[in-house]
N, CA, C and O atoms as a GROMACS GRO file, in nm:
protein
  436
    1UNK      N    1   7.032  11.625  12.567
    1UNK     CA    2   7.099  11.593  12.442
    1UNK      C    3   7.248  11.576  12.471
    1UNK      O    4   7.321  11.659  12.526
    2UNK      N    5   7.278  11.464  12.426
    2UNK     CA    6   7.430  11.420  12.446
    2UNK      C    7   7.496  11.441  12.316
    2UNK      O    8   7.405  11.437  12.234
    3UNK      N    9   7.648  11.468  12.233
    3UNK     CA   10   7.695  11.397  12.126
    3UNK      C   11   7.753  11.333  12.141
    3UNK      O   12   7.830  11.318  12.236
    4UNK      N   13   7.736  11.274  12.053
    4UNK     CA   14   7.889  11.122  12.068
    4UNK      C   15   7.933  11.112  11.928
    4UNK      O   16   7.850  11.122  11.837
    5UNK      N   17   8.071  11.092  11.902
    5UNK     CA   18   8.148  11.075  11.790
    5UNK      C   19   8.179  10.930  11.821
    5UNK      O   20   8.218  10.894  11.932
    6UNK      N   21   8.154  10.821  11.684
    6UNK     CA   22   8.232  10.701  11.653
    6UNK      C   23   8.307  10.684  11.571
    6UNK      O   24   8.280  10.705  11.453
    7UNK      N   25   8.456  10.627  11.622
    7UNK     CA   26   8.558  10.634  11.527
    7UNK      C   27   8.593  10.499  11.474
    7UNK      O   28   8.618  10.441  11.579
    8UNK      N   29   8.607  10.433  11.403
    8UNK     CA   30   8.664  10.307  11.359
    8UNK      C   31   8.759  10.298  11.223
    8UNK      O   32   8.726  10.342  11.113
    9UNK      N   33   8.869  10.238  11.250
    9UNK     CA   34   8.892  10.188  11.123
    9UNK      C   35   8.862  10.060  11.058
    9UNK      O   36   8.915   9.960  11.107
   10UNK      N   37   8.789  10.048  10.959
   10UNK     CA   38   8.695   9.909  10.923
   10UNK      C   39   8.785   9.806  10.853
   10UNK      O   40   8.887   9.828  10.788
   11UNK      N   41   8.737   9.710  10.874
   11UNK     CA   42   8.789   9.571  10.826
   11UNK      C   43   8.771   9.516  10.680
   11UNK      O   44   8.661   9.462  10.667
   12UNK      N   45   8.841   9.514  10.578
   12UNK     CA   46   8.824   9.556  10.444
   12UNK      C   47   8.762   9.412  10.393
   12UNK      O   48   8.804   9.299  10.416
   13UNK      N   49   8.616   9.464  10.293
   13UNK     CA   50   8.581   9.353  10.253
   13UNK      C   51   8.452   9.300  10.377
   13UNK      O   52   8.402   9.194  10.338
   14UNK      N   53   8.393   9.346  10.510
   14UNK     CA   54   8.330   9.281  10.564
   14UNK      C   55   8.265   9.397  10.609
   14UNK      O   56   8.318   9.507  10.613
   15UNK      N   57   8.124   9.366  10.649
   15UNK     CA   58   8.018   9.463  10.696
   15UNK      C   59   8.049   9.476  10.850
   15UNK      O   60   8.081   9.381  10.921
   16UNK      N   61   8.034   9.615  10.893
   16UNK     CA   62   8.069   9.671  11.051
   16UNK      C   63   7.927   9.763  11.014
   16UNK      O   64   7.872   9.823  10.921
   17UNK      N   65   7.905   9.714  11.213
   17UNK     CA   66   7.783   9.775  11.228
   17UNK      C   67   7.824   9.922  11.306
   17UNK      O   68   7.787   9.938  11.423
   18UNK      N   69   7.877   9.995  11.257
   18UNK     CA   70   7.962  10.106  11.321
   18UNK      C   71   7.882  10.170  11.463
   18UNK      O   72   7.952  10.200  11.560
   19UNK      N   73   7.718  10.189  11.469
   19UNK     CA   74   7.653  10.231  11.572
   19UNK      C   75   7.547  10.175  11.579
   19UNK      O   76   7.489  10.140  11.476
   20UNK      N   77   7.492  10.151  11.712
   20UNK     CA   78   7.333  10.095  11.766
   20UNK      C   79   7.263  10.188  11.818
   20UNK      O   80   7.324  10.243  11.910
   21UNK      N   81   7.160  10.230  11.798
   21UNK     CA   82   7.097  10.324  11.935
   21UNK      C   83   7.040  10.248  12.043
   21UNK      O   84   6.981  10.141  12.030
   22UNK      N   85   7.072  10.335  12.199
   22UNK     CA   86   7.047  10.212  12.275
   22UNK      C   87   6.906  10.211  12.289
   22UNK      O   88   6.845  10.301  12.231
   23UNK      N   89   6.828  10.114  12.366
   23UNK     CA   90   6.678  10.149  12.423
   23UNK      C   91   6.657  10.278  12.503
   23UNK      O   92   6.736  10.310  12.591
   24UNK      N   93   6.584  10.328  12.480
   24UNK     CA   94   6.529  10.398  12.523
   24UNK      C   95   6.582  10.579  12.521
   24UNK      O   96   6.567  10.674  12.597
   25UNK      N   97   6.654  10.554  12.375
   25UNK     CA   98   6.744  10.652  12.297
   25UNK      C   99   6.673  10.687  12.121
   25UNK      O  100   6.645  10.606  12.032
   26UNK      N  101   6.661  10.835  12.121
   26UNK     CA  102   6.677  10.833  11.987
   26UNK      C  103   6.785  10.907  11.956
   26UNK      O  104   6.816  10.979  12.051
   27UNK      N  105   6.884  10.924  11.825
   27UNK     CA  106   6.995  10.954  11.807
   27UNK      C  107   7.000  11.020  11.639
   27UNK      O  108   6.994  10.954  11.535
   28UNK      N  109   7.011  11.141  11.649
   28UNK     CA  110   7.004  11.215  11.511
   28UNK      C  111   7.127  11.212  11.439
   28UNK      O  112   7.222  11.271  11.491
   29UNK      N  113   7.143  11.157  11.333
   29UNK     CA  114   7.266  11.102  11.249
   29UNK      C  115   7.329  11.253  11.194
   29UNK      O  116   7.279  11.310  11.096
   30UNK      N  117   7.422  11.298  11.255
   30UNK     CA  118   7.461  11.448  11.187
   30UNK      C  119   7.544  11.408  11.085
   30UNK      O  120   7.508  11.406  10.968
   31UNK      N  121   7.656  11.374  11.124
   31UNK     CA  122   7.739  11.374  11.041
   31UNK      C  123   7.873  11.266  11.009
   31UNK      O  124   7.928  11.219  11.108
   32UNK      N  125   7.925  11.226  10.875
   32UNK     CA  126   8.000  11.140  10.890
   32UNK      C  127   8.105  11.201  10.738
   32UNK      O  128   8.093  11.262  10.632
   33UNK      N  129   8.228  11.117  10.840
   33UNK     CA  130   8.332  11.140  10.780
   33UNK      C  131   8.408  11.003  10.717
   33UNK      O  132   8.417  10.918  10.805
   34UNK      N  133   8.462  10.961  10.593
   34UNK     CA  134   8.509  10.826  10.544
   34UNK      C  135   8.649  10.929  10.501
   34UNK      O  136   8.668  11.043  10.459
   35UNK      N  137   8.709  10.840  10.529
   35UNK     CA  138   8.850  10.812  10.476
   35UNK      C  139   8.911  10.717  10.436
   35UNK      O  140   8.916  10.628  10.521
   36UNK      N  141   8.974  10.689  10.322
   36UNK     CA  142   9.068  10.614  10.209
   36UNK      C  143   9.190  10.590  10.215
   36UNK      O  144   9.257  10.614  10.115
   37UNK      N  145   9.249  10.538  10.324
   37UNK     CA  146   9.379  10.552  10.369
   37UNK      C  147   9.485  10.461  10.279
   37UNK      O  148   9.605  10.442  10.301
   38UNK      N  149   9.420  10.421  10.194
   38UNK     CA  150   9.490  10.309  10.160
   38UNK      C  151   9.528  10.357   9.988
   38UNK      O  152   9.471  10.451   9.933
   39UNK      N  153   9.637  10.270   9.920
   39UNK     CA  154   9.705  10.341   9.851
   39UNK      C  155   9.647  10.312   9.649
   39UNK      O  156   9.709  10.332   9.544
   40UNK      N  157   9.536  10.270   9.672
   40UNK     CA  158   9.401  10.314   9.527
   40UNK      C  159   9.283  10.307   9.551
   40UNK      O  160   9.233  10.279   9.660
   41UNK      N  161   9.212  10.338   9.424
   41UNK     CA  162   9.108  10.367   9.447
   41UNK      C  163   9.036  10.256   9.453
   41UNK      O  164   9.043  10.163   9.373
   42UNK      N  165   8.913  10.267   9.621
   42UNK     CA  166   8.845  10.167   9.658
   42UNK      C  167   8.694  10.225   9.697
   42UNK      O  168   8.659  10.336   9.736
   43UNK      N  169   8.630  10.119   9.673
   43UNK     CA  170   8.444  10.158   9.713
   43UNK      C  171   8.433  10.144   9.849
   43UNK      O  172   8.527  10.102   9.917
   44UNK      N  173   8.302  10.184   9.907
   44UNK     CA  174   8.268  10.197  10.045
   44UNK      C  175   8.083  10.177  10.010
   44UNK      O  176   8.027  10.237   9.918
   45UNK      N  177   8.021  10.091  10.094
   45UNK     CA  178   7.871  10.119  10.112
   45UNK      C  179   7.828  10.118  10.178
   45UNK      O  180   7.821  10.002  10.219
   46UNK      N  181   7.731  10.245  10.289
   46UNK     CA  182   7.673  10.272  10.375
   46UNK      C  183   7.518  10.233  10.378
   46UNK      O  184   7.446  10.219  10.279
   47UNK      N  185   7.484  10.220  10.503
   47UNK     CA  186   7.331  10.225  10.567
   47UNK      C  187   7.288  10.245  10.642
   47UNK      O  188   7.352  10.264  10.746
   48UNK      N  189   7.178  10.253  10.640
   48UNK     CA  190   7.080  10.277  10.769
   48UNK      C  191   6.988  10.169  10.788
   48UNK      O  192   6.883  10.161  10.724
   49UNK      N  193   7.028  10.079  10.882
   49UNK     CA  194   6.954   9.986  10.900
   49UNK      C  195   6.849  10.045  11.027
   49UNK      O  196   6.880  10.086  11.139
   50UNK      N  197   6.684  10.029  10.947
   50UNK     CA  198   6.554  10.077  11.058
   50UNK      C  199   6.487   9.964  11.071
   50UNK      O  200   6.412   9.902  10.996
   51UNK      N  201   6.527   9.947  11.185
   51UNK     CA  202   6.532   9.809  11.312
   51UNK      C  203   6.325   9.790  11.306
   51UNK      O  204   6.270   9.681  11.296
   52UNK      N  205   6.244   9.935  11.316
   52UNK     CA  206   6.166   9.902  11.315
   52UNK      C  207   6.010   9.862  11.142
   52UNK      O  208   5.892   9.827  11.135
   53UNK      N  209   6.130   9.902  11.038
   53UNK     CA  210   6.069   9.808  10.935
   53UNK      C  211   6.162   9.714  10.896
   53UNK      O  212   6.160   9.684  10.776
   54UNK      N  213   6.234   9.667  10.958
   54UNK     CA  214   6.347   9.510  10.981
   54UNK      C  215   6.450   9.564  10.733
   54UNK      O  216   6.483   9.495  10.637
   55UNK      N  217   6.447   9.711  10.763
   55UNK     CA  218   6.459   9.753  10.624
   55UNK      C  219   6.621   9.795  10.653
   55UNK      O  220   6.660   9.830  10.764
   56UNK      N  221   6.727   9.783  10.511
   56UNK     CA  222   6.828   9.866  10.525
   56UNK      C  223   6.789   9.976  10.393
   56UNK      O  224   6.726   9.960  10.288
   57UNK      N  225   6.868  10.110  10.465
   57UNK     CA  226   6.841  10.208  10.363
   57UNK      C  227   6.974  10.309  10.290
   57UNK      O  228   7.013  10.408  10.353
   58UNK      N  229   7.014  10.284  10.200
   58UNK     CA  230   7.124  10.322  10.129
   58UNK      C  231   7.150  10.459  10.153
   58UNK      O  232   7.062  10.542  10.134
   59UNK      N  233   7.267  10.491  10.196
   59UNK     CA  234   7.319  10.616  10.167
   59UNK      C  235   7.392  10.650  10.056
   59UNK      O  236   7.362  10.723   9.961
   60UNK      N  237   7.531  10.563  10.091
   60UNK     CA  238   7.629  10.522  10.004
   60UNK      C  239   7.634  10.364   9.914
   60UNK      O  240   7.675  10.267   9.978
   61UNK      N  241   7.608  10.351   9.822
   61UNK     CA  242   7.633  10.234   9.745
   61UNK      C  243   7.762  10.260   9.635
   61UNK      O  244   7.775  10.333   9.537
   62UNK      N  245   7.855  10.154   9.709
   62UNK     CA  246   7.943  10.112   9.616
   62UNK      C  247   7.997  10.261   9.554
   62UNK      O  248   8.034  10.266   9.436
   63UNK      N  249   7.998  10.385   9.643
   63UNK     CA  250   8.069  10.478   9.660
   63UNK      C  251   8.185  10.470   9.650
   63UNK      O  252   8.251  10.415   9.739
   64UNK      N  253   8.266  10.543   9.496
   64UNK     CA  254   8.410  10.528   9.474
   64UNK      C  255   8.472  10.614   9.538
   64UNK      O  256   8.427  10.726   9.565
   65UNK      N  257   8.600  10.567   9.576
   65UNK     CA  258   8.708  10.712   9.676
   65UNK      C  259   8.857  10.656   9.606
   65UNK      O  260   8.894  10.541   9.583
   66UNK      N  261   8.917  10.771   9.584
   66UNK     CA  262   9.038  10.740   9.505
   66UNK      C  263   9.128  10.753   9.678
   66UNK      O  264   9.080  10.768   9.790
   67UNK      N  265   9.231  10.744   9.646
   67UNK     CA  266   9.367  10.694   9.765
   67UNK      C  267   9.397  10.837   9.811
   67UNK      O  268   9.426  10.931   9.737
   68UNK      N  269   9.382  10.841   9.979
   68UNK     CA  270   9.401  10.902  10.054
   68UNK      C  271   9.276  11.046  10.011
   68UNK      O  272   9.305  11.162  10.041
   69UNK      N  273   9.158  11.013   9.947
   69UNK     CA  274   9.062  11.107   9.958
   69UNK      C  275   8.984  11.085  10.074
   69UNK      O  276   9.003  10.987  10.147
   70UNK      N  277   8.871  11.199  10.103
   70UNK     CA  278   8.800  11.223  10.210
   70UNK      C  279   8.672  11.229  10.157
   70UNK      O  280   8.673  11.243  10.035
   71UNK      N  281   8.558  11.222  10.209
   71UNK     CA  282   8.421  11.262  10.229
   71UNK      C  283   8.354  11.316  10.385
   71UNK      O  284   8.377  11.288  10.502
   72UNK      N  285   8.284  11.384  10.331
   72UNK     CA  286   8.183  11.433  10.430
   72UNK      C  287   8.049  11.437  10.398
   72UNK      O  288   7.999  11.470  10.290
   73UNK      N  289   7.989  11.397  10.505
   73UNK     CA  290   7.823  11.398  10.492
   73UNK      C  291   7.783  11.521  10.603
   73UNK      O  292   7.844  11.540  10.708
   74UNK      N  293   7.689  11.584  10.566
   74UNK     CA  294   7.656  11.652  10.696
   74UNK      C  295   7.506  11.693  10.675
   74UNK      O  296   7.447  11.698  10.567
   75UNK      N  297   7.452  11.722  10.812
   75UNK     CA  298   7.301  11.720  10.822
   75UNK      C  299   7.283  11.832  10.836
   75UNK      O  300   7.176  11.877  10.794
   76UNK      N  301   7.380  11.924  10.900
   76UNK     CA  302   7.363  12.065  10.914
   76UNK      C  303   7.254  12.110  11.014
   76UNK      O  304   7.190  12.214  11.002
   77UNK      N  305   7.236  11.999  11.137
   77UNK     CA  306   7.108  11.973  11.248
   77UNK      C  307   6.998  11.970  11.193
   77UNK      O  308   6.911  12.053  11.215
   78UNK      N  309   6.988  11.875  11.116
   78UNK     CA  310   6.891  11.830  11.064
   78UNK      C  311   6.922  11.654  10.948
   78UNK      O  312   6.895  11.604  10.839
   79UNK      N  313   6.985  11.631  11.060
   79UNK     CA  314   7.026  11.478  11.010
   79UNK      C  315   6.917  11.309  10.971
   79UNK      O  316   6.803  11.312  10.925
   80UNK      N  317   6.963  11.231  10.993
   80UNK     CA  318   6.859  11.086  11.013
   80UNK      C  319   6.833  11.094  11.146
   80UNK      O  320   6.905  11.146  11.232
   81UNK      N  321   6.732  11.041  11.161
   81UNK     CA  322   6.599  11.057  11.328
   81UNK      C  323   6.612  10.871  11.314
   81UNK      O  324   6.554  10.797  11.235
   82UNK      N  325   6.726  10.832  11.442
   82UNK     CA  326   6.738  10.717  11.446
   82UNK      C  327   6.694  10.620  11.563
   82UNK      O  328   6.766  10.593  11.659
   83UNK      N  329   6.550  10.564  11.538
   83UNK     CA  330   6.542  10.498  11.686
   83UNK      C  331   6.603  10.371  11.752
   83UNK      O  332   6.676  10.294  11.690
   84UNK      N  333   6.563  10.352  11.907
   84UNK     CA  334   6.653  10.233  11.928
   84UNK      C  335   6.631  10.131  11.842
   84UNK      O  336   6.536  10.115  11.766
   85UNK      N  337   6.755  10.043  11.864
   85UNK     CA  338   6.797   9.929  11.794
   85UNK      C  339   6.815   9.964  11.614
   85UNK      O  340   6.818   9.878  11.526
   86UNK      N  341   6.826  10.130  11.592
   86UNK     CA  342   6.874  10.136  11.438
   86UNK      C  343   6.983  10.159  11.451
   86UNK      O  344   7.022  10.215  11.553
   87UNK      N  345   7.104  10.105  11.305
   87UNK     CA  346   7.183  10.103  11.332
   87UNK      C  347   7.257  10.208  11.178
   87UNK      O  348   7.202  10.282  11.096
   88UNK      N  349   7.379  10.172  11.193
   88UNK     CA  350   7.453  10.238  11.070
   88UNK      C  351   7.535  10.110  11.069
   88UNK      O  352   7.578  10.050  11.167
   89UNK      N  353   7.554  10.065  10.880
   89UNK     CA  354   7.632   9.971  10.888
   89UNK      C  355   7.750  10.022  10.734
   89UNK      O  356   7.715  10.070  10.627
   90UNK      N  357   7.844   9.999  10.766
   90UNK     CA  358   7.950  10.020  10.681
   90UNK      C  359   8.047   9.915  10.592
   90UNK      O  360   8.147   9.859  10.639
   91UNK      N  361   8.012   9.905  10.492
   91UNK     CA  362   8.114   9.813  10.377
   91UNK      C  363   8.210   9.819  10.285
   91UNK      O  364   8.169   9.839  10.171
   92UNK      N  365   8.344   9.805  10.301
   92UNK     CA  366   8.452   9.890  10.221
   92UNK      C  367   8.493   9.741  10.169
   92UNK      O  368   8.499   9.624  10.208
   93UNK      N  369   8.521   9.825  10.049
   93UNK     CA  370   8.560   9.702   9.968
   93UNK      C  371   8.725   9.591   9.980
   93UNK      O  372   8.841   9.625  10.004
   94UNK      N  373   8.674   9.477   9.956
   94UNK     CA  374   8.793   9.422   9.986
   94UNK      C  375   8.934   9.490   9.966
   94UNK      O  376   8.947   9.594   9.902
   95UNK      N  377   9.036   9.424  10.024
   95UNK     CA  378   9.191   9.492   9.975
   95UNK      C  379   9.205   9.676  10.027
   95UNK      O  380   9.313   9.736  10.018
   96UNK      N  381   9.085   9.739  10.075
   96UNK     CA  382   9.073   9.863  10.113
   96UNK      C  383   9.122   9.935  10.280
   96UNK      O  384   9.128   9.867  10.383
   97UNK      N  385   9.140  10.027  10.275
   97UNK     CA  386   9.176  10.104  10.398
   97UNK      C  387   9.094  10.198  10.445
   97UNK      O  388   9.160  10.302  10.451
   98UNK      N  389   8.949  10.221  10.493
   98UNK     CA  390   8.882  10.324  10.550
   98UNK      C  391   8.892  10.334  10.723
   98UNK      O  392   8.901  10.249  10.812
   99UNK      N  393   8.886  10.468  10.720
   99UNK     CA  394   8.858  10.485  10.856
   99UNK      C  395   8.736  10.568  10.842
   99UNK      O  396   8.730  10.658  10.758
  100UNK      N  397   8.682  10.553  10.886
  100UNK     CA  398   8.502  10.668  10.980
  100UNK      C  399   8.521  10.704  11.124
  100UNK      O  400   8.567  10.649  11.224
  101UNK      N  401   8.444  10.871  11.079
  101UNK     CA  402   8.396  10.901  11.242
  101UNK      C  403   8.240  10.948  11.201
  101UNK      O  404   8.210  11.045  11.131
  102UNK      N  405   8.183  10.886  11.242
  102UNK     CA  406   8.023  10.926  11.238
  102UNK      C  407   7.950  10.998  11.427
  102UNK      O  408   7.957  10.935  11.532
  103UNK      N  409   7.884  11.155  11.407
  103UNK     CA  410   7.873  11.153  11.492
  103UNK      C  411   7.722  11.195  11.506
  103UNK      O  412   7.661  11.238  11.408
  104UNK      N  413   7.660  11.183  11.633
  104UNK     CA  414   7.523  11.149  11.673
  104UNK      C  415   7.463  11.224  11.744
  104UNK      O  416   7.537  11.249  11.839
  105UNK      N  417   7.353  11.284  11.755
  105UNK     CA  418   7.322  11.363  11.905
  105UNK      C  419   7.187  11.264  11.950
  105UNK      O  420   7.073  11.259  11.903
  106UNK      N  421   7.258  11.182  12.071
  106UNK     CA  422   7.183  11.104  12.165
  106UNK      C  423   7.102  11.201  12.249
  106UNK      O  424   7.140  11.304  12.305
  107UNK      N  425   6.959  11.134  12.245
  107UNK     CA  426   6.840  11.189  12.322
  107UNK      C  427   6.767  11.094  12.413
  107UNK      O  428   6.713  11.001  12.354
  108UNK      N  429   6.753  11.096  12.550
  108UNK     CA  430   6.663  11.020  12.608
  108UNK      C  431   6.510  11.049  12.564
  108UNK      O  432   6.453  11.154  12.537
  109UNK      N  433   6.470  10.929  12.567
  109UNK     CA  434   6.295  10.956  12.516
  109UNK      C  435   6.212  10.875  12.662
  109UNK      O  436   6.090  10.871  12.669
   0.00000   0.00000   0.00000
């Protein structure tokens, strides 16, 4: 078991695929952090895209965050069970400022 933390600050208004799992990886979604850096209040919408029913699955929709607030998600080790090629994809609304760190515990299978 590996962790890995991903950090990005996202591109406002356009979908980022923030993480992939690689082949021959599964990767347990612990925990994620959004931040609002920007100066009102703006939406954010998360997913879980599962590569193997070609499905995306909502976490966050159109999730409001007022200016310079925070969120946390946490799994408490017991997060999303993510196989290869699933991803996490992130959408902040136009004119917006988020940054994310989402982090993972990578498993060889």
């Amino acid at each position: 078991m590996r962790l890995l933390s991903i950090g990005k600050n996202l591109t406002a208004g356009t979908e980022t695929v923030v993480y992939t799992v690689p082949d021959g990886y599964i990767a347990v979604w612990d925990l994620m952090y959004l931040h609002n850096s920007g100066g009102s209040t703006k939406t954010i919408t998360v997913d879980w895209y599962d590569a193997s029913e070609n499905s995306h699955i909502s976490v966050l929709s159109s999730y409001s965050m007022g200016s310079k607030a925070y969120f946390q998600l946490s799994g408490a080790g017991s997060g999303v069970v993510m196989e290869a090629g699933d991803e996490i994809h992130m959408t902040p609304e136009a004119g917006s400022a988020f940054g994310i760190i989402c982090t993972v515990r990578l498993e060889r299978v």
